[in-house]
mmCIF file of the N, C-alpha and C atoms, coordinates in Angstrom:
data_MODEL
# 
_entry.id   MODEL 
# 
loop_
_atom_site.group_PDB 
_atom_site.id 
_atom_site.type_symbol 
_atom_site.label_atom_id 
_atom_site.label_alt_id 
_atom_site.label_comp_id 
_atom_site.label_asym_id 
_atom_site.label_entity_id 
_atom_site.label_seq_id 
_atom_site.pdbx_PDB_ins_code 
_atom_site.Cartn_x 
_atom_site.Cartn_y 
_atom_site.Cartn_z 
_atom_site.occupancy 
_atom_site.B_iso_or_equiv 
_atom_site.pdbx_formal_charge 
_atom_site.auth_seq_id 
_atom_site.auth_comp_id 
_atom_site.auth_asym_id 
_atom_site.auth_atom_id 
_atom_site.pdbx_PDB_model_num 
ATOM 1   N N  . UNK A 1 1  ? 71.419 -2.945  88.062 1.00 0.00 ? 1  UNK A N  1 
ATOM 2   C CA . UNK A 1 1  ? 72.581 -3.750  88.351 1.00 0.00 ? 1  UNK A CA 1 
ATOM 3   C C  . UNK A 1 1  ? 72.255 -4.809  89.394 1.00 0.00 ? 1  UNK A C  1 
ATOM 4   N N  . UNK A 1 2  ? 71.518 -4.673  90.508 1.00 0.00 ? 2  UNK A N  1 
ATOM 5   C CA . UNK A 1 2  ? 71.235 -5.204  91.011 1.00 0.00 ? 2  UNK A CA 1 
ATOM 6   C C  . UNK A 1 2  ? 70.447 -6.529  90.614 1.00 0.00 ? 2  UNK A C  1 
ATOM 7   N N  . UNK A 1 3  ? 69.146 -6.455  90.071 1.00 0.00 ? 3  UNK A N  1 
ATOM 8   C CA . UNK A 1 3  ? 68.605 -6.988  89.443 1.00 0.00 ? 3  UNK A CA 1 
ATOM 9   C C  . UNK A 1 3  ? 69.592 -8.259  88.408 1.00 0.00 ? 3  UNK A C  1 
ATOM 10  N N  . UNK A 1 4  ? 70.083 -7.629  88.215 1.00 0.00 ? 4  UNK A N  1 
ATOM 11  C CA . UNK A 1 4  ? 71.574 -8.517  86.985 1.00 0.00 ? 4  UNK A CA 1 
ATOM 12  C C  . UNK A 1 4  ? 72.161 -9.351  87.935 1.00 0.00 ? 4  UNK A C  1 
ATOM 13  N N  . UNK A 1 5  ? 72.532 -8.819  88.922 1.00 0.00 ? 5  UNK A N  1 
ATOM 14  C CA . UNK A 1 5  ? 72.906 -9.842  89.772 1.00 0.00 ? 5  UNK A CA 1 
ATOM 15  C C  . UNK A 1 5  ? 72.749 -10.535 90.448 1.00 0.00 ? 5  UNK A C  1 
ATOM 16  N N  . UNK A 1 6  ? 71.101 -10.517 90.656 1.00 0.00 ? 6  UNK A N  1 
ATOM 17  C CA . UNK A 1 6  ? 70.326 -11.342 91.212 1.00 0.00 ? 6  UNK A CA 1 
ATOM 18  C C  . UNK A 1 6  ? 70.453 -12.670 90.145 1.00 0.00 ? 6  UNK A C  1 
ATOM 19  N N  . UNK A 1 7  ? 70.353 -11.906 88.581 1.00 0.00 ? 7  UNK A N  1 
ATOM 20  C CA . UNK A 1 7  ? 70.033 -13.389 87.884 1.00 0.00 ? 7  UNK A CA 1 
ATOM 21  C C  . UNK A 1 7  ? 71.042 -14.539 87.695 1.00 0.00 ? 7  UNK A C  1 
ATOM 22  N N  . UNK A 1 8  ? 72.299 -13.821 87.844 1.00 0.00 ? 8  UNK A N  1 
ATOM 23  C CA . UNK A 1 8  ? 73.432 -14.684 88.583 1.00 0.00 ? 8  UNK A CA 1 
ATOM 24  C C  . UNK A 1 8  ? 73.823 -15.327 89.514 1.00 0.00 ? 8  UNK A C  1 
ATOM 25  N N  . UNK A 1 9  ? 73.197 -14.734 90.367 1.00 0.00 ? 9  UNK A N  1 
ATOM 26  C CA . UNK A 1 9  ? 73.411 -15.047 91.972 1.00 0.00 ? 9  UNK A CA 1 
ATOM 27  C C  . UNK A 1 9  ? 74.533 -15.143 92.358 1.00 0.00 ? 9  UNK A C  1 
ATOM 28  N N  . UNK A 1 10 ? 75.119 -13.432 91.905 1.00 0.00 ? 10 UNK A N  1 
ATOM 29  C CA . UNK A 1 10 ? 76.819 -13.138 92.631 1.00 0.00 ? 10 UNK A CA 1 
ATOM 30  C C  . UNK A 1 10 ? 76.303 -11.786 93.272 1.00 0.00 ? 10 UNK A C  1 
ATOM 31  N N  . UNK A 1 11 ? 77.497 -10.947 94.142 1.00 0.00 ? 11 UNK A N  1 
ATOM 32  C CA . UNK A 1 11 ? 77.200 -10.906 95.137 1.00 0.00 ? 11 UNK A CA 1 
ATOM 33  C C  . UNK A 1 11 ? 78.097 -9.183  94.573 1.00 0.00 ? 11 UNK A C  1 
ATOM 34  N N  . UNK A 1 12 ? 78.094 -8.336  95.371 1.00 0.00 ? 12 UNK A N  1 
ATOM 35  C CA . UNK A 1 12 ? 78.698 -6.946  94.715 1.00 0.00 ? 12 UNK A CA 1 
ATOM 36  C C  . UNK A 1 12 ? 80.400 -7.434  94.256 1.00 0.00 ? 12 UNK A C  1 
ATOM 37  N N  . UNK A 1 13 ? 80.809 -8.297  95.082 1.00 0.00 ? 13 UNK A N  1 
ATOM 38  C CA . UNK A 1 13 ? 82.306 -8.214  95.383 1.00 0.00 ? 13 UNK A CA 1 
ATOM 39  C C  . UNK A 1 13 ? 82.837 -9.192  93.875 1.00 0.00 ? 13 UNK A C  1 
ATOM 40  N N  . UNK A 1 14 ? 81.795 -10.301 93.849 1.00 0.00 ? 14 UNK A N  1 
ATOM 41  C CA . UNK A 1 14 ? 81.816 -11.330 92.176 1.00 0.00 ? 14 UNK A CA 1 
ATOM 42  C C  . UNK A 1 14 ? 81.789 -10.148 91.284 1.00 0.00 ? 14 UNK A C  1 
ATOM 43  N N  . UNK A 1 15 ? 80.803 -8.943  90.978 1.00 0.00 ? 15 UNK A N  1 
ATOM 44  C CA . UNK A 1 15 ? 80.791 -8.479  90.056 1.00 0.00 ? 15 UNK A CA 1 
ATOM 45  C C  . UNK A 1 15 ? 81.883 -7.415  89.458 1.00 0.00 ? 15 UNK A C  1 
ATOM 46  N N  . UNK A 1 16 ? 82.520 -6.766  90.859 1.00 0.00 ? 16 UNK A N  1 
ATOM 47  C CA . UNK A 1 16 ? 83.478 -6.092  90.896 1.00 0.00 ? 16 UNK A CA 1 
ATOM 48  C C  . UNK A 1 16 ? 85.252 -6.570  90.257 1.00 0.00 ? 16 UNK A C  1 
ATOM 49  N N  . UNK A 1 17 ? 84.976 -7.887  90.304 1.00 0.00 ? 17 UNK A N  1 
ATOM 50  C CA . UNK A 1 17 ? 85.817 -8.961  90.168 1.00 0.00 ? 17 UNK A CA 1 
ATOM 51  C C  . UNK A 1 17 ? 85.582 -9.022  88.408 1.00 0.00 ? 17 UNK A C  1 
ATOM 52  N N  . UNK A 1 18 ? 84.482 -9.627  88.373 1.00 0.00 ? 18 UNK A N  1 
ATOM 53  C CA . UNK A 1 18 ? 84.289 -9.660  86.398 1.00 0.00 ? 18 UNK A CA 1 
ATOM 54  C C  . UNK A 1 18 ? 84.772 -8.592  85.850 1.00 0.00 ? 18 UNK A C  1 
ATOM 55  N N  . UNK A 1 19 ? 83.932 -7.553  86.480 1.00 0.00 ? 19 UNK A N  1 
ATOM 56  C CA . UNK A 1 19 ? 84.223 -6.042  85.909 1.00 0.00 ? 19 UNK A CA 1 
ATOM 57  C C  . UNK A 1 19 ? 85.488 -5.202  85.666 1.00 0.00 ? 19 UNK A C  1 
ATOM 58  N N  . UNK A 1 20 ? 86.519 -6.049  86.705 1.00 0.00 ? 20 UNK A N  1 
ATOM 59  C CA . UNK A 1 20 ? 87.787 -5.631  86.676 1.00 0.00 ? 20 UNK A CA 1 
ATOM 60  C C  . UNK A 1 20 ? 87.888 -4.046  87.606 1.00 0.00 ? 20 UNK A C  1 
ATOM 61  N N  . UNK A 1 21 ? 86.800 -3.836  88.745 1.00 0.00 ? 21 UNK A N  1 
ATOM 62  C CA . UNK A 1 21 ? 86.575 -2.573  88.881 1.00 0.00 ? 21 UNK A CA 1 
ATOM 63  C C  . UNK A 1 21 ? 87.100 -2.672  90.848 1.00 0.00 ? 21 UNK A C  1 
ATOM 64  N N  . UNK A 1 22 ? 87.168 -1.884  91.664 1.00 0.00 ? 22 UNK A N  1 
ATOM 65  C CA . UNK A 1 22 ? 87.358 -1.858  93.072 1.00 0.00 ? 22 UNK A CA 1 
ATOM 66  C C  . UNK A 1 22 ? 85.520 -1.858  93.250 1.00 0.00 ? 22 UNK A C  1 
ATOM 67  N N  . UNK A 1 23 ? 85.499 -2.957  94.622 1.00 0.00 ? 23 UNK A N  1 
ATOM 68  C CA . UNK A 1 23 ? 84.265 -3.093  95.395 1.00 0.00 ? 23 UNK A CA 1 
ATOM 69  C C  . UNK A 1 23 ? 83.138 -1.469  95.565 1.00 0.00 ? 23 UNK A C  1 
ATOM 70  N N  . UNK A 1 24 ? 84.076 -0.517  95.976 1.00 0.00 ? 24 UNK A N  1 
ATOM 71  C CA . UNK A 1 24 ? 83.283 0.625   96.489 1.00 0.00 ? 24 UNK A CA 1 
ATOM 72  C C  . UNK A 1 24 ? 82.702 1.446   95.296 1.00 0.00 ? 24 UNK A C  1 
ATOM 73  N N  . UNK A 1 25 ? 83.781 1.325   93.759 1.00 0.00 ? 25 UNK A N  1 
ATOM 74  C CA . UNK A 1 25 ? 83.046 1.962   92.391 1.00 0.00 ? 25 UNK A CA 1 
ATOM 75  C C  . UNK A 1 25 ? 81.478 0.833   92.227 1.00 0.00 ? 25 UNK A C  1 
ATOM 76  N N  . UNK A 1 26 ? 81.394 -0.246  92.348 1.00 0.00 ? 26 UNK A N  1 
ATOM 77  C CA . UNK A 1 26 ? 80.136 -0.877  92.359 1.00 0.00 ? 26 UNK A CA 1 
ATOM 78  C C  . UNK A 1 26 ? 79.205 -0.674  93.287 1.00 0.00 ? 26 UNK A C  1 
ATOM 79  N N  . UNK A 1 27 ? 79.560 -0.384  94.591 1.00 0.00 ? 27 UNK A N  1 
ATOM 80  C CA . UNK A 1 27 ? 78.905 0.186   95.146 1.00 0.00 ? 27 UNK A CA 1 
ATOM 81  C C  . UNK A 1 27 ? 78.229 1.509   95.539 1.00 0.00 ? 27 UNK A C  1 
ATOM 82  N N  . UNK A 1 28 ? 78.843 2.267   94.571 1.00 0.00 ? 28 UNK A N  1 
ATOM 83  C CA . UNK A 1 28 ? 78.705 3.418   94.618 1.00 0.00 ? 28 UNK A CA 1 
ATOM 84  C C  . UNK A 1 28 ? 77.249 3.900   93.232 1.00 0.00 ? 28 UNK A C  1 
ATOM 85  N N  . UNK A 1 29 ? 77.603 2.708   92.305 1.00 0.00 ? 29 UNK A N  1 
ATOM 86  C CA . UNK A 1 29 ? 77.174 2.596   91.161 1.00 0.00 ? 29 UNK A CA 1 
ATOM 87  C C  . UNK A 1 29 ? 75.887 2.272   91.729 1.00 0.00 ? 29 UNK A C  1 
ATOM 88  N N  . UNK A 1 30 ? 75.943 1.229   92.058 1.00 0.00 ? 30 UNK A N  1 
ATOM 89  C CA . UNK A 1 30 ? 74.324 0.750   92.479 1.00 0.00 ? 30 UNK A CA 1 
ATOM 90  C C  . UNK A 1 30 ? 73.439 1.713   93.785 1.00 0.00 ? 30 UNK A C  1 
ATOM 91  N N  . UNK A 1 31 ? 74.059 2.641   94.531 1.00 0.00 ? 31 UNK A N  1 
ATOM 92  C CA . UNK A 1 31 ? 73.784 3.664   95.139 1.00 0.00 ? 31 UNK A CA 1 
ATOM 93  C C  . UNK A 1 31 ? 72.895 4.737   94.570 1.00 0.00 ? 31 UNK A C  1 
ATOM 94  N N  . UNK A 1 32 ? 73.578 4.630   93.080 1.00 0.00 ? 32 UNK A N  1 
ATOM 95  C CA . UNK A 1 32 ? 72.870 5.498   92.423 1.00 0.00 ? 32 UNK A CA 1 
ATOM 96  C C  . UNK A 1 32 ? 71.366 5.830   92.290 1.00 0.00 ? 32 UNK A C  1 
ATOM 97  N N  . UNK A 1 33 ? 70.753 7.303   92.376 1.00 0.00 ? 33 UNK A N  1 
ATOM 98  C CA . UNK A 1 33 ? 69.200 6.789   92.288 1.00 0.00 ? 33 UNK A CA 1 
ATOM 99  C C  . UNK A 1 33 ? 68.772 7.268   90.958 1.00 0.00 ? 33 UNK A C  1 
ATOM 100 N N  . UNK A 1 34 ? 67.874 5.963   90.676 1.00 0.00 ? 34 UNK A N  1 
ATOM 101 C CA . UNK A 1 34 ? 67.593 6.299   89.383 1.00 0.00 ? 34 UNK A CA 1 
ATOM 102 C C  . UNK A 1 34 ? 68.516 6.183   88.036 1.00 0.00 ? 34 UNK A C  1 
ATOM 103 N N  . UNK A 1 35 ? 69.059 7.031   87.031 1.00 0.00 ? 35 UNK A N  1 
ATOM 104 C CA . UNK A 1 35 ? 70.167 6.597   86.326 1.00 0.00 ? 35 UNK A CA 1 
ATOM 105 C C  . UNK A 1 35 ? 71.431 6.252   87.057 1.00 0.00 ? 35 UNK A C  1 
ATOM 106 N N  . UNK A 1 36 ? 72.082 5.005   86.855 1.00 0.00 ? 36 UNK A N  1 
ATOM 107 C CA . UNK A 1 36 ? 73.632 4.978   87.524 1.00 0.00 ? 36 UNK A CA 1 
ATOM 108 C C  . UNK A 1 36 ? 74.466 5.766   87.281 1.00 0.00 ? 36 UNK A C  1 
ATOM 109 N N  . UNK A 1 37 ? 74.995 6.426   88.285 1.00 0.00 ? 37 UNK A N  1 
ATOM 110 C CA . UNK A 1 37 ? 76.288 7.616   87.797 1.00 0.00 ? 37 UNK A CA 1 
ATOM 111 C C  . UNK A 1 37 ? 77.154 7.393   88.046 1.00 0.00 ? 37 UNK A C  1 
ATOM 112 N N  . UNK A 1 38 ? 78.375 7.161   87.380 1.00 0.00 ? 38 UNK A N  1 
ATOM 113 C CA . UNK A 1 38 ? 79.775 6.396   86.669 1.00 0.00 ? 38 UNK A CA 1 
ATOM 114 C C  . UNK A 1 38 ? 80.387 7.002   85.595 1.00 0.00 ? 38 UNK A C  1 
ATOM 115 N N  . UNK A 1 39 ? 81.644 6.832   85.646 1.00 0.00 ? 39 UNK A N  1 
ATOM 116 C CA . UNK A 1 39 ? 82.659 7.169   84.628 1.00 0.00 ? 39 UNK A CA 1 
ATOM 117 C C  . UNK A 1 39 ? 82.034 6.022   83.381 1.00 0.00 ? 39 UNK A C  1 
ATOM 118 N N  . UNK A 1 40 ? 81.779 6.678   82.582 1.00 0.00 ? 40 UNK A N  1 
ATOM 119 C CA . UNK A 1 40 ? 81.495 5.693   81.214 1.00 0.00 ? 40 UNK A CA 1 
ATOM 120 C C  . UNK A 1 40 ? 82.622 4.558   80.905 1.00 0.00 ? 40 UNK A C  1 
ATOM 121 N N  . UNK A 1 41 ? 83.884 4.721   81.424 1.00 0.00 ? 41 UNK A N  1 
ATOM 122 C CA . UNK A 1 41 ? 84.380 3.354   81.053 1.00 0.00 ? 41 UNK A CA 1 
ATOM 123 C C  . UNK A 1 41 ? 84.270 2.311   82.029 1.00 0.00 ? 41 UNK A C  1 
ATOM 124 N N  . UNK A 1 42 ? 83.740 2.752   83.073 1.00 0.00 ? 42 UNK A N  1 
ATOM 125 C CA . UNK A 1 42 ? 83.210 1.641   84.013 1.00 0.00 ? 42 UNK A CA 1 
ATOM 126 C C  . UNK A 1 42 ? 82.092 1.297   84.215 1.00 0.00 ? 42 UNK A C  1 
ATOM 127 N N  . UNK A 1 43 ? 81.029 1.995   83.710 1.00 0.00 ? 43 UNK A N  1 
ATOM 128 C CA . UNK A 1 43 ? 79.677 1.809   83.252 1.00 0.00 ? 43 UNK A CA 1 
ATOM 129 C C  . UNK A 1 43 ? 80.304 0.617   81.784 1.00 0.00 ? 43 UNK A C  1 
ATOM 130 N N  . UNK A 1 44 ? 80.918 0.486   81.079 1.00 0.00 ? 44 UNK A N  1 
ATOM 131 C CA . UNK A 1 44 ? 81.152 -0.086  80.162 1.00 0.00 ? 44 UNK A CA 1 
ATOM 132 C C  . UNK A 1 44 ? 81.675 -1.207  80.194 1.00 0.00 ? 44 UNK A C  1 
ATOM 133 N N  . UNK A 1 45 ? 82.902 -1.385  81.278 1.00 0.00 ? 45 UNK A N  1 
ATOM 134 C CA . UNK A 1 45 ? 83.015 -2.342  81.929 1.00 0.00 ? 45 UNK A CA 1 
ATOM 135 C C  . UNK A 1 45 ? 82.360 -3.479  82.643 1.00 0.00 ? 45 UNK A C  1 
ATOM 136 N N  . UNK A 1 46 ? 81.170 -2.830  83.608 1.00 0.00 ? 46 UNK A N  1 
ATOM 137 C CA . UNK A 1 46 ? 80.283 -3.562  83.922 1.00 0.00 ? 46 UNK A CA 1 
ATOM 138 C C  . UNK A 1 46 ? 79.293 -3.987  82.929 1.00 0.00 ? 46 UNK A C  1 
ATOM 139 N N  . UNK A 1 47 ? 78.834 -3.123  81.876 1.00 0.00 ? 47 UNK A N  1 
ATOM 140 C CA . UNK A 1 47 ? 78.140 -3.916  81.091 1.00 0.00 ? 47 UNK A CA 1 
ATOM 141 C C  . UNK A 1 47 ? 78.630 -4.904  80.665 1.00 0.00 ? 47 UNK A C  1 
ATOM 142 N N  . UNK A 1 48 ? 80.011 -4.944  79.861 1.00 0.00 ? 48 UNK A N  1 
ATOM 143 C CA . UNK A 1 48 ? 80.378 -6.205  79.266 1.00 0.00 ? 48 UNK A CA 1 
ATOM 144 C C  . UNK A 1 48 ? 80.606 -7.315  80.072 1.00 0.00 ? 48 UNK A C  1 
ATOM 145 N N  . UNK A 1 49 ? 80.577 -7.143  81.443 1.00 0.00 ? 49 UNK A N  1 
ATOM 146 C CA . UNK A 1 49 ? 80.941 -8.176  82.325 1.00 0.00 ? 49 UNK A CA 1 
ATOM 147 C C  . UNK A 1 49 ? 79.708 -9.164  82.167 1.00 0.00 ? 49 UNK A C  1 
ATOM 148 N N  . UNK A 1 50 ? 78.550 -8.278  82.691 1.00 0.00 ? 50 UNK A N  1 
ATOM 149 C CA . UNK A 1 50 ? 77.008 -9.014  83.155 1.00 0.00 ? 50 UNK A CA 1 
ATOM 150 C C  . UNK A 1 50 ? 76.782 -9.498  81.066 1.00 0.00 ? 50 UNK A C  1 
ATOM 151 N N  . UNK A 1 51 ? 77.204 -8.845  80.382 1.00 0.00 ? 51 UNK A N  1 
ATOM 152 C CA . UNK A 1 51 ? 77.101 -9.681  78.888 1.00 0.00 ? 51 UNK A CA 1 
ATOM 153 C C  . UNK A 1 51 ? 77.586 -11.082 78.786 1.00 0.00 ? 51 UNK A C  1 
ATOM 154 N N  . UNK A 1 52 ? 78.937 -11.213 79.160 1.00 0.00 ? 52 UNK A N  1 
ATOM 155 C CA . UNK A 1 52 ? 79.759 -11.877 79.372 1.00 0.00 ? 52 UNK A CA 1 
ATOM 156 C C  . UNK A 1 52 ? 79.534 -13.294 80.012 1.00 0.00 ? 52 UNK A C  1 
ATOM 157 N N  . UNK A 1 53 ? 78.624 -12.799 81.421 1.00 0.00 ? 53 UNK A N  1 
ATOM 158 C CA . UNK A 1 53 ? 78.433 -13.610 82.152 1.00 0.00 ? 53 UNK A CA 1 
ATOM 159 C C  . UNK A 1 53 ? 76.643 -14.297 82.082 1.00 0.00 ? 53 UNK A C  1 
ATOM 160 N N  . UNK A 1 54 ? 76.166 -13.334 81.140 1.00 0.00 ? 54 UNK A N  1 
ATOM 161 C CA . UNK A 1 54 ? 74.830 -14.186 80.142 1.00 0.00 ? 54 UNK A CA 1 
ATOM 162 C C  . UNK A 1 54 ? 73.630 -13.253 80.816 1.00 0.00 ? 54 UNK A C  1 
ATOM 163 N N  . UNK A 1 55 ? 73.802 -11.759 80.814 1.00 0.00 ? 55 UNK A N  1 
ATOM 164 C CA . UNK A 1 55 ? 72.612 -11.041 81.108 1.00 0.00 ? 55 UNK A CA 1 
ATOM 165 C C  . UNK A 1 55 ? 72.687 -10.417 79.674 1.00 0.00 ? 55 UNK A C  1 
ATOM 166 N N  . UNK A 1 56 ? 71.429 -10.584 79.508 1.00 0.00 ? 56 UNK A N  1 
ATOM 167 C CA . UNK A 1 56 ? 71.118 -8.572  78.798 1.00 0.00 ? 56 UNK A CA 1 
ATOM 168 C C  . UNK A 1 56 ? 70.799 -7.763  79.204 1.00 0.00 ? 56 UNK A C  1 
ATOM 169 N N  . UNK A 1 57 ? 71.154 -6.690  78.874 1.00 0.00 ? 57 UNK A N  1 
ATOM 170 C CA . UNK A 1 57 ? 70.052 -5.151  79.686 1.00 0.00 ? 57 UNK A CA 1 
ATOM 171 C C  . UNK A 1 57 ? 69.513 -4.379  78.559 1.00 0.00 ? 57 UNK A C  1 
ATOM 172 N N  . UNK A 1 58 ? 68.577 -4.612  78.431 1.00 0.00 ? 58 UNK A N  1 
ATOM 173 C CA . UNK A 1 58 ? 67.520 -3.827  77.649 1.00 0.00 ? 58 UNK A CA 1 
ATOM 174 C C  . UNK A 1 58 ? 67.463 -2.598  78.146 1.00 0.00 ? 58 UNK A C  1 
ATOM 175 N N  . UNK A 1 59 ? 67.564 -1.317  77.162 1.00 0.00 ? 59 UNK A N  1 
ATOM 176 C CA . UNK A 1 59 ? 67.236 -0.231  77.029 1.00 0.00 ? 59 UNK A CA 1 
ATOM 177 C C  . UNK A 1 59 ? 65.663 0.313   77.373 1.00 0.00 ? 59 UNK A C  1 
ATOM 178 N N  . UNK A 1 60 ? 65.306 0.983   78.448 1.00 0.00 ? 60 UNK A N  1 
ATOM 179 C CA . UNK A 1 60 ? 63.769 1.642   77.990 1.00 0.00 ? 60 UNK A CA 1 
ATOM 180 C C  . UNK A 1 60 ? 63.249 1.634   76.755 1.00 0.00 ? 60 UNK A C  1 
ATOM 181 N N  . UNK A 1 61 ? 62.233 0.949   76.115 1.00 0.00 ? 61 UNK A N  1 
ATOM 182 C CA . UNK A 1 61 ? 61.474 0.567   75.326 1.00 0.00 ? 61 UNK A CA 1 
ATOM 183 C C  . UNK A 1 61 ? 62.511 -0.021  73.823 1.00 0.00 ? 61 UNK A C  1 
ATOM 184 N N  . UNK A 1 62 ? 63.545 -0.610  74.629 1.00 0.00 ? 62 UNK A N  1 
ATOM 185 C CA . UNK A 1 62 ? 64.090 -1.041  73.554 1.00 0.00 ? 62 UNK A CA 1 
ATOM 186 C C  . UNK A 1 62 ? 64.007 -2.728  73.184 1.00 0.00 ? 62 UNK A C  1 
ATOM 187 N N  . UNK A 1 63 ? 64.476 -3.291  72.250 1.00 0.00 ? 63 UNK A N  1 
ATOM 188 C CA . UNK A 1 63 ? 64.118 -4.553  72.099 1.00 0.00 ? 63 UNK A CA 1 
ATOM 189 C C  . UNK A 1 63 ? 65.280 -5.497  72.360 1.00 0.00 ? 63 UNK A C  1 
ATOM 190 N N  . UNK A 1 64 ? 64.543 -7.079  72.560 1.00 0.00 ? 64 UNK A N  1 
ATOM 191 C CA . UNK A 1 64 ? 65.337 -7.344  72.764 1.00 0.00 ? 64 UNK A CA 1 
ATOM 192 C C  . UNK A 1 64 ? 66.133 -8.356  71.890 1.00 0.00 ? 64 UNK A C  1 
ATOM 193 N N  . UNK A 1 65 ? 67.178 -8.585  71.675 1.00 0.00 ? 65 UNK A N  1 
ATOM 194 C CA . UNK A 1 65 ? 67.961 -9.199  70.296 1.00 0.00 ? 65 UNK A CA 1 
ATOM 195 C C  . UNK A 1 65 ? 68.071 -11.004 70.641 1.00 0.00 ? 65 UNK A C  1 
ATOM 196 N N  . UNK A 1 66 ? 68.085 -11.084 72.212 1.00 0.00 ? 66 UNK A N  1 
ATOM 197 C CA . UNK A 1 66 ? 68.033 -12.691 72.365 1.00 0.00 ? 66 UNK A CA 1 
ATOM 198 C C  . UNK A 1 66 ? 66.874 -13.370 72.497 1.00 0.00 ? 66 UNK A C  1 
ATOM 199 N N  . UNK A 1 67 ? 67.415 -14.644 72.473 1.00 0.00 ? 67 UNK A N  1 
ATOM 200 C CA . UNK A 1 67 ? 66.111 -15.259 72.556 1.00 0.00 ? 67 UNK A CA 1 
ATOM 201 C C  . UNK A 1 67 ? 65.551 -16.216 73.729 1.00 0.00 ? 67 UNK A C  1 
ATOM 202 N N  . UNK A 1 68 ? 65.988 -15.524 74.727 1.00 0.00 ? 68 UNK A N  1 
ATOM 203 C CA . UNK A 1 68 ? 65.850 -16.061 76.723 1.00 0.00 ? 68 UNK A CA 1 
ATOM 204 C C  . UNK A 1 68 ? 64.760 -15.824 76.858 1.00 0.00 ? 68 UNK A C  1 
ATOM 205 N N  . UNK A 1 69 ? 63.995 -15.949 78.290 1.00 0.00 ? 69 UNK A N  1 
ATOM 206 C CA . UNK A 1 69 ? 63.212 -15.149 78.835 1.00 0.00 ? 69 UNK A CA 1 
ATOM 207 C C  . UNK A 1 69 ? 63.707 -13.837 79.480 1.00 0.00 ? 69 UNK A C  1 
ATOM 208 N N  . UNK A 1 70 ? 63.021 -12.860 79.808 1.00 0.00 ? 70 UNK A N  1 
ATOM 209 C CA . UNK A 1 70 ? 63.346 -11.936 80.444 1.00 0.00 ? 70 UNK A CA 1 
ATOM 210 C C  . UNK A 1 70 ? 62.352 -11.114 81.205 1.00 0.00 ? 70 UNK A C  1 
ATOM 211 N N  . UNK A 1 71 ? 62.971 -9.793  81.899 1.00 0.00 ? 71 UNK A N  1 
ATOM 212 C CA . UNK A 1 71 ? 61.872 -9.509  82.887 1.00 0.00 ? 71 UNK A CA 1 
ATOM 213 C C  . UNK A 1 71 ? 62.234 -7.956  82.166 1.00 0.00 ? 71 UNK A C  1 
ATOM 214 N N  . UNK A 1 72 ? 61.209 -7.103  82.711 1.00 0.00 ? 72 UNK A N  1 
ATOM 215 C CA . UNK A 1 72 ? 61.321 -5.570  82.201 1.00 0.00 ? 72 UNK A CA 1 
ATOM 216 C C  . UNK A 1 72 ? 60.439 -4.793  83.519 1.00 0.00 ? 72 UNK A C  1 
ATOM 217 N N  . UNK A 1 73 ? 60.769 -3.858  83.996 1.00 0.00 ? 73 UNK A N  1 
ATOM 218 C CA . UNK A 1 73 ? 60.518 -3.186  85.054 1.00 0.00 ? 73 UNK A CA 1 
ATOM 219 C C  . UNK A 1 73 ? 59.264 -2.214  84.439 1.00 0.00 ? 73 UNK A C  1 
ATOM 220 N N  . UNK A 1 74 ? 57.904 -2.144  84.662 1.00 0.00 ? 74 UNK A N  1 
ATOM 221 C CA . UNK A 1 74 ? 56.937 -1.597  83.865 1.00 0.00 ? 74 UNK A CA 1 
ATOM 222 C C  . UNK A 1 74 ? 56.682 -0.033  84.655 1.00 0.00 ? 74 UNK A C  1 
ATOM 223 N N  . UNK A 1 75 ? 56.966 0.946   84.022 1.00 0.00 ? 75 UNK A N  1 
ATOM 224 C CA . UNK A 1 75 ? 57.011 2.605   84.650 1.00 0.00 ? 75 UNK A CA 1 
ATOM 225 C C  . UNK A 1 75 ? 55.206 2.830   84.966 1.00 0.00 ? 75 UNK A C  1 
ATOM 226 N N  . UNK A 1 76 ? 55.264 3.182   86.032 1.00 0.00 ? 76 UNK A N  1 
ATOM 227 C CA . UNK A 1 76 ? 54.301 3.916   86.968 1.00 0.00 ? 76 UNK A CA 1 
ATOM 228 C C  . UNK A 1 76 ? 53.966 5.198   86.507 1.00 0.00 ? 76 UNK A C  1 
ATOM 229 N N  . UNK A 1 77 ? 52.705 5.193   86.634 1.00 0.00 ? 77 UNK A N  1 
ATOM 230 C CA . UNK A 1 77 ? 52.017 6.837   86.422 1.00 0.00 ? 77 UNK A CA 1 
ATOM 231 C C  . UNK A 1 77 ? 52.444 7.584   87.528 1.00 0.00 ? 77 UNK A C  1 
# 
């Protein structure tokens, strides 16, 4: 999430705003370590927001359907 919002260059409180969600559920979200842990309709929410607002988020080894550049976080031994 973070990362997503870097490529925007908004700020927790912008995204909370798209998302339709309170400041502290985003922050709590991005707290998370490792998988984000969230109520799935606000995990859902935020996805469609950062969609919305022209990110993708690629799945672990999944592909990707646009045709941008993009970045992918490469897993460590």
């Amino acid at each position: 999430m973070k990362a997503a919002r870097a490529l925007l260059g908004i700020d927790q409180k912008e995204l909370a705003r798209l998302a339709q969600l309170s400041l502290p559920t985003i922050q709590r979200m991005e707290a998370s370590a490792g998988v984000v842990r969230a109520v799935v309709d606000s995990l859902e929410k935020v996805i469609n927001a950062l969609n919305e607002a022209g990110v993708e988020l690629i799945a672990a080894g999944g592909r990707s359907e646009g045709s941008g550049r993009g970045v992918r976080l490469l897993e460590r031994d």
